[in-house]
C-alpha positions in Angstrom: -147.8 -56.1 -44.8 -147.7 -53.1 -42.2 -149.9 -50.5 -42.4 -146.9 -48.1 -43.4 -145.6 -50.3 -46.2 -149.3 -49.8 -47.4 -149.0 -46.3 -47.5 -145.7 -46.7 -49.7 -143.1 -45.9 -47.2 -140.6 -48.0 -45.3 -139.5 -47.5 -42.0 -136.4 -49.8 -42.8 -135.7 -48.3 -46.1 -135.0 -52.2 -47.3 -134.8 -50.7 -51.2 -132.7 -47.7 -50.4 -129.9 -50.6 -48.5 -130.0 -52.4 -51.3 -129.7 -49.6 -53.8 -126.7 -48.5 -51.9 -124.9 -51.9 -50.9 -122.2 -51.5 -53.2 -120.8 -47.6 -52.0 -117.9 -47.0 -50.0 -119.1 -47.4 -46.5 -115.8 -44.9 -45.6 -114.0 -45.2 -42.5 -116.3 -46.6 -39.8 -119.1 -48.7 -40.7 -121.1 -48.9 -38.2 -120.2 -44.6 -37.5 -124.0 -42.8 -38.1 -122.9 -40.6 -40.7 -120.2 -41.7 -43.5 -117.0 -40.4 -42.9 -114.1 -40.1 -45.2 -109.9 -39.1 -45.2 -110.0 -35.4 -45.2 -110.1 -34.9 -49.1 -110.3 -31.2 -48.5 -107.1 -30.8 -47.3 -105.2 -33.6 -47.2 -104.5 -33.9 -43.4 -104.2 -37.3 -41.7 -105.3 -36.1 -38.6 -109.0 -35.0 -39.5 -111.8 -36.4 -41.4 -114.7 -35.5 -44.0 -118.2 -35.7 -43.2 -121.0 -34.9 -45.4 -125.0 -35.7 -44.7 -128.1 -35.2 -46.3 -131.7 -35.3 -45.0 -134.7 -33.7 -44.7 -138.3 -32.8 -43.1 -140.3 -36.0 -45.4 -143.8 -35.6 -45.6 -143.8 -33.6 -42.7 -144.3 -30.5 -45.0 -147.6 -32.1 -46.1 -149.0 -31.0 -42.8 -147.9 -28.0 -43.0 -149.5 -27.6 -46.1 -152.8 -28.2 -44.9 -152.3 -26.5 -41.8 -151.4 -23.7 -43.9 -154.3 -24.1 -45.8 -156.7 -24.2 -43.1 -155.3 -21.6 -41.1 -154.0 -19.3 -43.3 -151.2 -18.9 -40.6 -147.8 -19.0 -43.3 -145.5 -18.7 -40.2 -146.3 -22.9 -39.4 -143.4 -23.1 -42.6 -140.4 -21.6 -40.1 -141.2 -25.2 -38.3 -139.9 -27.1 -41.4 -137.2 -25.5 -41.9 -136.1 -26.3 -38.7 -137.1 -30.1 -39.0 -134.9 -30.4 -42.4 -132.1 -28.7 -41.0 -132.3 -30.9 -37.4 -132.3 -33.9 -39.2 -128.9 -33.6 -40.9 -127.6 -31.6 -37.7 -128.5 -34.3 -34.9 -127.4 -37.1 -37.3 -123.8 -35.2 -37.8 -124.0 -35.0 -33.6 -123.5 -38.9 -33.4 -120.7 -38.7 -34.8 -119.2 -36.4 -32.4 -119.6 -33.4 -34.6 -121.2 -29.7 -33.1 -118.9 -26.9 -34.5 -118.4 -25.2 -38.0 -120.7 -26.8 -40.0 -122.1 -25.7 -43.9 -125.3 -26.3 -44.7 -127.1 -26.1 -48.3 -131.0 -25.6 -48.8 -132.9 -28.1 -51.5 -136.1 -27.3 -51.7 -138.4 -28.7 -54.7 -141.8 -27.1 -54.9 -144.8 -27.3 -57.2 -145.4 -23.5 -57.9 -148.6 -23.4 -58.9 -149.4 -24.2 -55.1 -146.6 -23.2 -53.0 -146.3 -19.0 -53.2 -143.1 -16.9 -52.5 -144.3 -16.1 -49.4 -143.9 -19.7 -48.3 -140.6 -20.2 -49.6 -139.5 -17.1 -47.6 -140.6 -18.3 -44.3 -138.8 -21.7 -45.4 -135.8 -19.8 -46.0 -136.4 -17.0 -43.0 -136.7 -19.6 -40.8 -133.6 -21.6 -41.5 -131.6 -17.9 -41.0 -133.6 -17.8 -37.3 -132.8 -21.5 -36.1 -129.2 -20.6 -37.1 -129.1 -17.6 -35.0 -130.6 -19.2 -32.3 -127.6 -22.2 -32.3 -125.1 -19.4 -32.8 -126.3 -17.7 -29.6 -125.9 -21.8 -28.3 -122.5 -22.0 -29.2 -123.2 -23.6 -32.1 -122.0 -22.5 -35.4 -123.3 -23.3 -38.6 -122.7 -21.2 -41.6 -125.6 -20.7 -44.1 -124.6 -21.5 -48.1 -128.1 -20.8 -50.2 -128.9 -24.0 -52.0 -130.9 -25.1 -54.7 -134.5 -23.7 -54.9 -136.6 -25.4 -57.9 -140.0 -24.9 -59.7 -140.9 -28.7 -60.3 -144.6 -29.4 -60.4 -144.2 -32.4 -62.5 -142.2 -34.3 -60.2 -143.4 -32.7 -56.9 -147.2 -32.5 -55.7 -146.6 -29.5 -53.4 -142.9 -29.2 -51.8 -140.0 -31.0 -50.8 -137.6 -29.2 -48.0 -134.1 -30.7 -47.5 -130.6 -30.3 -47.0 -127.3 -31.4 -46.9 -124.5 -31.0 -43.7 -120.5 -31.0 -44.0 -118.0 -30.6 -41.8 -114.2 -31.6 -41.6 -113.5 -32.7 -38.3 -110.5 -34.1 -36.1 -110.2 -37.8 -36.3 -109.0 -38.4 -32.9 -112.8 -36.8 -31.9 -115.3 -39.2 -33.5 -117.5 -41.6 -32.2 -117.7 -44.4 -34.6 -120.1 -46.6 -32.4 -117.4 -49.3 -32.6 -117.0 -49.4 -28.6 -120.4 -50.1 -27.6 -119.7 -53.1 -25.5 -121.5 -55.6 -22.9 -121.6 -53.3 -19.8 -122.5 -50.0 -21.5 -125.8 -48.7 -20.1 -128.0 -46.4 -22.4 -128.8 -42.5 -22.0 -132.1 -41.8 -23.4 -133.2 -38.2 -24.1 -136.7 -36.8 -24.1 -138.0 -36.0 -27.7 -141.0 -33.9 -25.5 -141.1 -31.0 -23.4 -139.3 -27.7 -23.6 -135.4 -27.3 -23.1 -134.1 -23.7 -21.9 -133.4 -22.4 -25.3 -136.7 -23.6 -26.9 -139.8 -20.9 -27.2 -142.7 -23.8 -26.9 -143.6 -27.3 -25.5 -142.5 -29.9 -28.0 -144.8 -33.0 -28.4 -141.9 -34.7 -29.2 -143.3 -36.0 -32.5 -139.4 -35.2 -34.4 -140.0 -35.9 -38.5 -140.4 -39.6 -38.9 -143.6 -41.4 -39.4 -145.8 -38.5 -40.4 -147.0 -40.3 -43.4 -148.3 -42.9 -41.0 -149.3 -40.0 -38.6 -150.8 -38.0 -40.9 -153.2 -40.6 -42.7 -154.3 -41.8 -39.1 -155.0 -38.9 -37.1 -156.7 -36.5 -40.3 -160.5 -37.3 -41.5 -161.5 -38.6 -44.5 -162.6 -35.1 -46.0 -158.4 -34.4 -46.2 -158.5 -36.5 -49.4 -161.5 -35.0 -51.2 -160.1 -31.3 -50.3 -156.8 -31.8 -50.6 -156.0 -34.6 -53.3 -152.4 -33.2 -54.0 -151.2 -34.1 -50.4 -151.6 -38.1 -51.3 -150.4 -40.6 -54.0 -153.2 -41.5 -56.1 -152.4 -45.0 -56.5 -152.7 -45.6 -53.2 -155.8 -48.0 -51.4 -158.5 -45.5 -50.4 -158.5 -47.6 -47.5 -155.5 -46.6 -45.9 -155.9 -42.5 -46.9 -157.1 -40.6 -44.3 -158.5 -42.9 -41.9 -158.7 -40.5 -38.9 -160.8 -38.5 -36.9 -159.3 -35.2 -36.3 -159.1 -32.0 -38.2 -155.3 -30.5 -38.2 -156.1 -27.4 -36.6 -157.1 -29.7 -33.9 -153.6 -31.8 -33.3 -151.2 -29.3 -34.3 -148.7 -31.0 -32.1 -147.7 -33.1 -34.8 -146.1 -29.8 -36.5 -143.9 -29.6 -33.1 -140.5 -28.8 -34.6 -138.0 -31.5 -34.3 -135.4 -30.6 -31.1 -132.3 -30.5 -31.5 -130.0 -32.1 -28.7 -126.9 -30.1 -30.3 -126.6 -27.5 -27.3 -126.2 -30.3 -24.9 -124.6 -32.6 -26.9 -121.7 -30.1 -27.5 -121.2 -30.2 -23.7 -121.4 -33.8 -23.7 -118.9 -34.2 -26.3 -116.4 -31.7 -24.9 -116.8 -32.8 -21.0 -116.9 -36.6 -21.5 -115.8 -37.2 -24.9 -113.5 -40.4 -23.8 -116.3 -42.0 -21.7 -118.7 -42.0 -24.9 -118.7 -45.4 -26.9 -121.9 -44.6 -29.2 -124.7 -42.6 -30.2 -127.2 -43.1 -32.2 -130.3 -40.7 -33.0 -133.7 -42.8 -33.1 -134.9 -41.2 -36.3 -136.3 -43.6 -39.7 -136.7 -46.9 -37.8 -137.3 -45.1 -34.6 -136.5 -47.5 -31.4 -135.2 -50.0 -33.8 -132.3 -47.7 -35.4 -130.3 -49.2 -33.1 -129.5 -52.5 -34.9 -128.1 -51.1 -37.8 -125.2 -49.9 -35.7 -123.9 -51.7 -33.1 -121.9 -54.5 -33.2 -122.2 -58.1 -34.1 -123.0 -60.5 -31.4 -124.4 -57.4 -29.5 -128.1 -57.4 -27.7 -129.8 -54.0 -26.6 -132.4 -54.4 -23.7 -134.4 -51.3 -23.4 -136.4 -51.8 -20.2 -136.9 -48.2 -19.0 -138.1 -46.1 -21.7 -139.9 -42.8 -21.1 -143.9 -43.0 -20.9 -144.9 -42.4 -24.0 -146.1 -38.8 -25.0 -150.2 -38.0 -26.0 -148.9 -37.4 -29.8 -148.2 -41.2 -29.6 -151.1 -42.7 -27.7 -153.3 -40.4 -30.5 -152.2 -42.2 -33.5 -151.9 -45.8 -31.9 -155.3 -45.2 -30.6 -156.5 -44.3 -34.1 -154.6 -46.1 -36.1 -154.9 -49.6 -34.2 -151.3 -50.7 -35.4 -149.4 -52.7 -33.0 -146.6 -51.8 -30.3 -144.2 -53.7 -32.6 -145.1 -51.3 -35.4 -144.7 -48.1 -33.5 -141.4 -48.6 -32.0 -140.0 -49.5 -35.4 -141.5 -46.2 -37.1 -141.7 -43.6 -34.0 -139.4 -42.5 -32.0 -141.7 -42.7 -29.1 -140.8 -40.5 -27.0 -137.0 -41.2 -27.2 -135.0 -39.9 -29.6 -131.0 -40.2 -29.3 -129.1 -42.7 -27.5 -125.8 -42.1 -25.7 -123.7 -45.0 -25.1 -121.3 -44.9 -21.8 -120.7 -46.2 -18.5 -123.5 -45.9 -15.5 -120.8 -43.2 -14.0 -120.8 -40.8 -16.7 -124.7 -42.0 -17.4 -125.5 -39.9 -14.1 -123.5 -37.0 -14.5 -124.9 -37.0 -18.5 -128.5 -36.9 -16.9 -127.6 -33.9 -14.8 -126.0 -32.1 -17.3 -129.5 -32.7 -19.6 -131.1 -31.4 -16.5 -129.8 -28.5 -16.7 -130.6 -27.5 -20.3 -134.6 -28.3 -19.3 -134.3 -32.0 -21.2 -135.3 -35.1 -19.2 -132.8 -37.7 -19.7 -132.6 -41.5 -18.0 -130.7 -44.6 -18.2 -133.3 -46.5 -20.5 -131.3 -49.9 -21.2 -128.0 -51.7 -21.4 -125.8 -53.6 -24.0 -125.3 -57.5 -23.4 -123.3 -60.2 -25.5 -125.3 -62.3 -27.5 -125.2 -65.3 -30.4 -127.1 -63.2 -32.4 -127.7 -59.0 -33.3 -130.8 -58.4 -31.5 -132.8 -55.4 -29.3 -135.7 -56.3 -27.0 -137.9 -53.8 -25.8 -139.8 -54.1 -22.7 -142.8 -52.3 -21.4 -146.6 -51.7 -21.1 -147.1 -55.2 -20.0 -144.5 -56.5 -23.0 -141.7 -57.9 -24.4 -140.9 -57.2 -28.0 -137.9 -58.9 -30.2 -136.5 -57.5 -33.1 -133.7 -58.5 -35.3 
């Protein structure tokens, strides 16, 4: 069993598939997001789209950073992780413009103050300014703000995306062919309209993270931040103290300023994407076609953050690129023409972007990923 199935977490979220097997899988199946006729109005000529997601354990983290530091303001972070996750998962779809958004956030109140929920909620209003000034609109509803200590051990923070969108403007990941070359973009560094360097770290695989980089004296302090049941043996295991890796708080990037020029400049050329979040480098199998191989062969070097918990964590490479992103974290499918002008338009927004791999026929569904001496399989 994988050291994150230990820790009660799935990268593949087998249970959640199976729980779900019999829904309407709308439209597109293989489309990122589930989309639907437009119910809201009745037109044949656009769709429905509605997502949910959040920051995960993420806020855990932030929690004890909070704790430690006293510094409250490490909250506006989450917010933007919830709100990125639903946004960025919307953008493989093809969607970038008038968007709602509702807040869920669960909280145990006997640990989590007003003054937290505000910065929760203050900085979801700032990230939304910021994509306004970006071109990006996304209009604010309120939400659902709960006082469950029974259920929750400190706080959830989530949220949930619709749009209604033309249908002649989505990318349903259906044309991902044999030929199509990969666009990788940077999880790391800082584009033009972020404030700080990002690690790249995004909001999957902190329960992994967090148990392997933090010391053991995280679970006598802090006994709330863990499930009880779990085997001491894989709670805590690490050697650092947060204050000291505080780039796995980075805020997860949003690719939606770029991605909204993509879209509107090359729109026709685009035959998938897909946004390396839970199952990081291996997302990509549960959306491209049958009889389809991915060969990533030039992926970006992969970032400190990563090296950190691999280092401390001894997992394997196989293990890593299914739960991290790695470095990479959406995928645009196209030709190698529009591949290089892609990479230039990235350029300019301050977000290093490369041709990582290519799509091949196959008998069988499969990704390999080669590097650092490697070749991995997955299926």
């Amino acid at each position: 069993m994988s050291l994150y199935n230990q820790r009660g977490v799935s990268a593949q979220k087998e249970d959640v598939h199976f729980a779900i097997q019999n829904l309407n899988p709308g439209l597109y199946k293989r489309a990122f997001c589930r989309i639907y006729p437009d119910f809201l109005v009745g037109s044949s000529d656009f769709v429905n789209l509605m997502h949910a997601d959040g920051a995960g354990t993420k806020s855990i983290l932030a929690y004890l950073y909070w704790k430690e530091t006293g510094d409250v303001s490490v909250w506006r972070g989450i917010a933007q992780d919830a709100i990125v996750m639903n946004l960025d998962d919307l953008l493989c779809t093809g969607v970038y413009d008038q968007i709602l958004y509702s807040s869920t956030i669960d909280r145990n109140k006997n640990l989590i103050p007003a003054e937290v929920l505000k910065e929760i909620i203050d900085g979801s209003k700032e990230f939304f300014d910021l994509m306004g000034a970006c071109g990006i609109q996304i209009n604010y509803l309120g939400g659902e703000t709960a006082d469950v200590g029974d259920t929750v051990r400190t706080i959830t923070v989530n949220g949930t995306m619709t749009a209604r969108w033309p249908k002649n403007k989505i990318v349903t990941n259906e044309n991902i062919h044999q030929g199509d070359v990969i666009v990788g973009l940077a999880s790391y560094g800082k584009a033009i309209y972020e404030s700080e360097q990002n690690s790249g770290i995004g909001s999957n695989g902190l329960t992994s993270a967090r148990h392997d980089l933090l010391e053991s004296s995280y679970a006598k302090n802090f006994p709330e931040t863990f499930d009880p049941s779990l085997d001491p043996r894989v709670v805590y295991t690490g050697k650092y103290k947060i204050a000291d890796i505080k780039e796995i708080l980075s805020p997860t990037r949003t690719y939606a300023p770029l991605m909204k020029q993509v879209l509107m400049k090359y729109f026709d050329q685009i035959h998938g994407i897909i946004h390396c979040s839970g199952g990081g480098q291996t997302k990509c199998l549960k959306y491209i076609p049958e009889l389809t191989r991915v060969v990533k062969d030039n992926l970006f070097p992969i970032p400190p953050v990563f090296q950190k918990i691999k280092e401390t964590s001894k997992v394997s490479d196989y293990e890593m690129y299914q739960v991290f992103n790695m470095g990479c974290r959406m995928e645009i499918y196209t030709s190698e023409s529009t591949a290089k002008d892609i990479i230039d338009l990235a350029d300019n927004f301050g977000i290093e972007a490369r041709i990582i791999g290519k799509v091949e026929i196959s008998e069988d569904k499969e990704l390999i990923i080669e590097g650092n001496n490697e070749i991995l399989y997955y299926q």
